[in-house]
SEMI-336363 format. One record per residue (C-alpha): residue in three letters; x, y, z. Coordinates in steps of 0.25 Angstrom, whole numbers, plus 2048, in hexadecimal, padded with zeros to 3 digits. Example, Ala and Ser with C-alpha at 12.3 -4.5 7.8 and 13.67 -1.06 7.14 Angstrom:
2
ALA8317EE81FSER8377FC81D
// end
This chain:
380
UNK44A526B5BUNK44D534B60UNK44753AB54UNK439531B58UNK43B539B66UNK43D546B62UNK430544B58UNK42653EB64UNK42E54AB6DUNK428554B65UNK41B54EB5FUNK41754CB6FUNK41C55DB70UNK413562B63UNK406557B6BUNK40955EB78UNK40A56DB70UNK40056EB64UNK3F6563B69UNK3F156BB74UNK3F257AB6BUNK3E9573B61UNK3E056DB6BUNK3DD579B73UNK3D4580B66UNK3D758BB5FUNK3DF597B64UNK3E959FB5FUNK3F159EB52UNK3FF59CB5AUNK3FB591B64UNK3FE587B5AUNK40A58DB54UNK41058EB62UNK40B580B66UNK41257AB59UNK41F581B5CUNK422580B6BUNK42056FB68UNK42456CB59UNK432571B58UNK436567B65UNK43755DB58UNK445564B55UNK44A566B65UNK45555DB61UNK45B565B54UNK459573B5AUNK456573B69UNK458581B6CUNK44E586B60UNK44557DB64UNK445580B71UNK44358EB6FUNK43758CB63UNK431583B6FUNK43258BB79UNK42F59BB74UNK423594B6EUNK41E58DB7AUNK42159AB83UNK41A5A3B77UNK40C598B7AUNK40D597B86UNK40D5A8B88UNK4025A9B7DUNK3FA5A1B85UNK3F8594B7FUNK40258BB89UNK40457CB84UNK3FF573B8EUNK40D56DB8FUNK419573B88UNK420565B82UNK42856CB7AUNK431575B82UNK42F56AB8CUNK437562B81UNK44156CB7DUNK44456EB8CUNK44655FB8EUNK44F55FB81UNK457569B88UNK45B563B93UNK45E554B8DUNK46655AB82UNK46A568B83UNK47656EB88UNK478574B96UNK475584B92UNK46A580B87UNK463577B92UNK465585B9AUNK46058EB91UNK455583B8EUNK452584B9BUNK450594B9EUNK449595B90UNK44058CB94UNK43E590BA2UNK43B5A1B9CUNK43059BB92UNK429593B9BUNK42759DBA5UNK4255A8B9BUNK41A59FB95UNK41559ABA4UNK4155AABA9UNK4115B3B9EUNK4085B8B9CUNK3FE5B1BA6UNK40A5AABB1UNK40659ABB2UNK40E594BBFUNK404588BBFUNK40A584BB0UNK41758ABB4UNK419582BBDUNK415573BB7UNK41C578BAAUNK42957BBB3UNK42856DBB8UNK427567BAAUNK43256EBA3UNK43B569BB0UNK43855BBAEUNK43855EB9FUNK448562BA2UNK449558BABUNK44754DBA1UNK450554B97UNK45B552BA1UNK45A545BA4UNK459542B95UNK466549B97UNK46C541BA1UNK468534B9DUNK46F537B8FUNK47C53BB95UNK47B52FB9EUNK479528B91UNK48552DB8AUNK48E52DB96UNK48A51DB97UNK48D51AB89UNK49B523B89UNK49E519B95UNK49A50DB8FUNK4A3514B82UNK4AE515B8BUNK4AE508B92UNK4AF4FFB83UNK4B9509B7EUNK4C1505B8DUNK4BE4F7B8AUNK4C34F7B7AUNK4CD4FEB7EUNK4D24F5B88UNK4D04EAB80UNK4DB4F0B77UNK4E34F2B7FUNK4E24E3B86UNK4E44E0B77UNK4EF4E7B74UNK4F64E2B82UNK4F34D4B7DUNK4F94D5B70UNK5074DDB78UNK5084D0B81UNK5064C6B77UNK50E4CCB6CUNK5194D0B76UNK5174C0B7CUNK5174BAB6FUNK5244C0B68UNK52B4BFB73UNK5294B1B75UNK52B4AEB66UNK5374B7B65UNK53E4AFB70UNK5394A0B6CUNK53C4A2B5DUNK54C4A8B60UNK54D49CB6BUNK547493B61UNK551496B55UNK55C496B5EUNK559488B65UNK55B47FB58UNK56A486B57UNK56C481B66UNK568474B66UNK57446BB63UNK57F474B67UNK57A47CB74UNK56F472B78UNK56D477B86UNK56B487B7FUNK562480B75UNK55A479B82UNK55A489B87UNK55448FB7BUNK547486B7AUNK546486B89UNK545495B87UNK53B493B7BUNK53348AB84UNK532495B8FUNK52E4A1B87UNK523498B7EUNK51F496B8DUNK51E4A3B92UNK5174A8B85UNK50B49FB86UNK50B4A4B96UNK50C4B4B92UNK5014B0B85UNK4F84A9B90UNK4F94B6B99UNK4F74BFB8BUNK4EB4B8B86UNK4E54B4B94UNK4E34C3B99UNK4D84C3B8DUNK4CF4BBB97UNK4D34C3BA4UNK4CC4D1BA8UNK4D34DEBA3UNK4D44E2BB1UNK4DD4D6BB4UNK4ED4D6BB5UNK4F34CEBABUNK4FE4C4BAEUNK50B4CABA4UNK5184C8BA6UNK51F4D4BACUNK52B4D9BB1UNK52E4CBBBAUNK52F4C5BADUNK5394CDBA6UNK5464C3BAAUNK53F4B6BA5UNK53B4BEB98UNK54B4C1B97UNK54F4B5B99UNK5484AFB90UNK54D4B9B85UNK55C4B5B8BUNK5594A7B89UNK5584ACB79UNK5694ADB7AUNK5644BDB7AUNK56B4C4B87UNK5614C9B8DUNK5634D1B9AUNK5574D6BA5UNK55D4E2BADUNK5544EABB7UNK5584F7BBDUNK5524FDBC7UNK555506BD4UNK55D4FEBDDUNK5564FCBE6UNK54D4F5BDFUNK5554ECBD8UNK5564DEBDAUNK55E4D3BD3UNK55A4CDBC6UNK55E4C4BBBUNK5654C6BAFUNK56D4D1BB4UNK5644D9BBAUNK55B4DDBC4UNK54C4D8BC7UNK5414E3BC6UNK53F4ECBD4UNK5364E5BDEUNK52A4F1BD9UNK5254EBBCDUNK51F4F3BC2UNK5114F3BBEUNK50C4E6BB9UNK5094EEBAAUNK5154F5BABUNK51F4E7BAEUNK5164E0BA2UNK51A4EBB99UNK5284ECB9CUNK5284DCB9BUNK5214DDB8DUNK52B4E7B87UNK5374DFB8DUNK5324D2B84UNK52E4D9B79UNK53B4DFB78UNK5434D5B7AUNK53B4CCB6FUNK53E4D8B67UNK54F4D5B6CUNK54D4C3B67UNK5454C6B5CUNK54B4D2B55UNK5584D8B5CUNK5634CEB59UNK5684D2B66UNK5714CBB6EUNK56D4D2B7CUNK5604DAB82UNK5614E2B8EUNK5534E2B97UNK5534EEBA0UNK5484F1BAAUNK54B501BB0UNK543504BBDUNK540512BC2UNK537518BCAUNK52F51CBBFUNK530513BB4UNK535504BAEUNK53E504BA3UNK5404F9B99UNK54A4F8B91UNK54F4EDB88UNK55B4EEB81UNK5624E5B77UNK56E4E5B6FUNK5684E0B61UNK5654E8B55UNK5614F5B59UNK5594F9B4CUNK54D4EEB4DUNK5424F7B48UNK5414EEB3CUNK53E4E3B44UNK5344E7B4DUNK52B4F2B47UNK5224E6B40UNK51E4E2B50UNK5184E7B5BUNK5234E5B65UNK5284F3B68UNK5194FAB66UNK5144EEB70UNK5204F4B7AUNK51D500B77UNK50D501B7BUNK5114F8B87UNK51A502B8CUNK50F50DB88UNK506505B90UNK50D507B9EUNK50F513B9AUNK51E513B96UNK527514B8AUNK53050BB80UNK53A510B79UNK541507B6EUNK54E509B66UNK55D505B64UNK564506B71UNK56B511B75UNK57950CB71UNK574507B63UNK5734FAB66UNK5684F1B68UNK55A4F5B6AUNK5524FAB78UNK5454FBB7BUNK543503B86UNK535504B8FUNK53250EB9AUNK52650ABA4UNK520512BAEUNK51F50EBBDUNK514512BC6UNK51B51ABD2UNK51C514BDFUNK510513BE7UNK51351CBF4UNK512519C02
// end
């Protein structure tokens, strides 16, 4: 389509040049030289703007000095348009001044002309004029579609990473609920006749966590349908005891400890302390919930542990979770096939902290440790 443009461009330039050279009888030798030139070479503005502005131009100045003016000069009037819609600022500037000396050494020597010189004036400015808007409707074009680039690379990528915080929940949902039903459910049948009321407890406890799986996948698969912009309903760091209790409830002695400053502090279950009155975020208590179930998933499934130590560390600045166990330490084995530690790992990321993994510190067990930031207080 361009290439049809550029051909009717400089068909209607050679029409508007040679047509009236031919049709004015014979004079000399060069009109028809000079005509061809200052119109055919437009054909090529697009490869070699400059040459053909300057073939264009002498030889339009040249015609016009001699004698022998074109009614209208289409071809510089085209160069000069190319100019402004295309050209850089200092070639449209030197476009400009080159332009500007030939026409008025064309228009004033050697018989001045300020009748043509003026209505030429006015023909080159609205000639520049339409380059420029040419110029602006193209950037307008490009800024639009870089826009519109943008926005579906936004939206893809928050559909990755809804995606992928779908796939953390129900993984993190799913093995944990599984974990915890299938060590209750391999332990009931050895407690049925000799520890009736403990067998009683251990599908009781199945019962419970099938229950709150289906509500947490309900949640999971229902934020499909909601807007992005809406909160979704997770469990947080309220949730943490009955999460702990339901790992107790495995015969694993699990124990939920909060420390904070003391003014803060107020009583708890399991031999702790609830969580300060300031809650964290929202993201940042459905993290530290997350990591806390993966990990102790991790502990039923995998440890052989006989106690798990859940630690919630408030400063100022930051969350820290900790969950410790006593089992084996060396567990690489049996986790590398999963996605357990890398979920934890890019749900810390997320909030902006960092997990660190490995045997305790005295060589026992295993601890996952998570550090979350906390927005700063606002100020009064």
């Amino acid at each position: 389509m361009k290439r049809y443009v550029n051909l009717a461009v400089a068909g209607a330039a050679v029409a508007a040049t040679v047509l009236p050279a031919l049709a004015d009888g014979p004079r000399a030798w060069w009109v028809l030289p000079l005509a061809v030139l200052s119109s055919v070479p437009v054909l090529w503005r697009d490869r070699a703007l400059l040459r053909v502005a300057f073939v264009v131009g002498v030889a339009t100045t040249v015609s016009a000095s001699l004698g022998a003016p074109p009614l209208l000069p289409v071809g510089p009037l085209v160069c000069l348009y190319t100019f402004a819609a295309r050209a850089s600022v200092p070639i449209r500037l030197l476009g400009i001044v080159l332009t500007a000396a030939g026409l008025l050494l064309s228009l004033l020597y050697p018989h001045p002309d300020v009748e043509v010189l003026r209505y030429l004036s006015v023909a080159y400015v609205f000639a520049y004029a339409l380059g420029t808007s040419a110029r602006a409707r193209r950037t307008q074009a490009l800024a639009l579609a870089e826009r519109d680039r943008r926005v579906v690379g936004e939206r893809e990528a928050a559909v990755l990473r809804e995606r992928t915080r779908i796939a953390r929940d129900l993984h993190d949902i799913l093995t944990h609920a599984v974990g915890v039903v299938i060590v209750q459910a391999e332990a009931g049948p050895l407690l049925v006749r000799p520890h009736p009321d403990r067998a009683d407890a251990t599908f009781a406890t199945i019962a419970a966590t099938g229950r709150d799986a289906v509500v947490q996948l309900r949640r999971a698969v229902g934020s499909l349908h909601e807007p992005a912009d809406q909160p979704l309903d997770q469990p947080g760091l309220a949730h943490l005891a009955v999460l702990v209790e339901r790992v107790r409830a495995t015969g694993l002695d699990a124990v939920l400890t909060v420390s904070s400053p003391p003014s803060e502090v107020v009583s708890g279950p399991f031999g702790g302390a609830a969580p300060p009155p300031c809650e964290p975020p929202a993201d940042v208590g459905v993290a530290a919930y997350r990591i806390v179930q993966e990990s102790l998933t991790n502990v039923v499934r995998h440890a052989e542990a006989g106690s798990v130590h859940v630690l919630l560390d408030y400063t100022a600045e930051s969350l820290t979770v900790s969950i410790t166990d006593d089992g084996r330490g060396d567990r690489s084995a049996a986790v590398l096939p999963g996605y357990g530690i890398v979920g934890m790992r890019e749900r810390a990321q997320a909030c902006g902290g960092t997990l660190h993994t490995g045997p305790a510190s005295d060589g026992r067990g295993f601890t996952v440790t998570a550090t979350l930031p906390l927005p700063a207080p606002a100020m009064l």
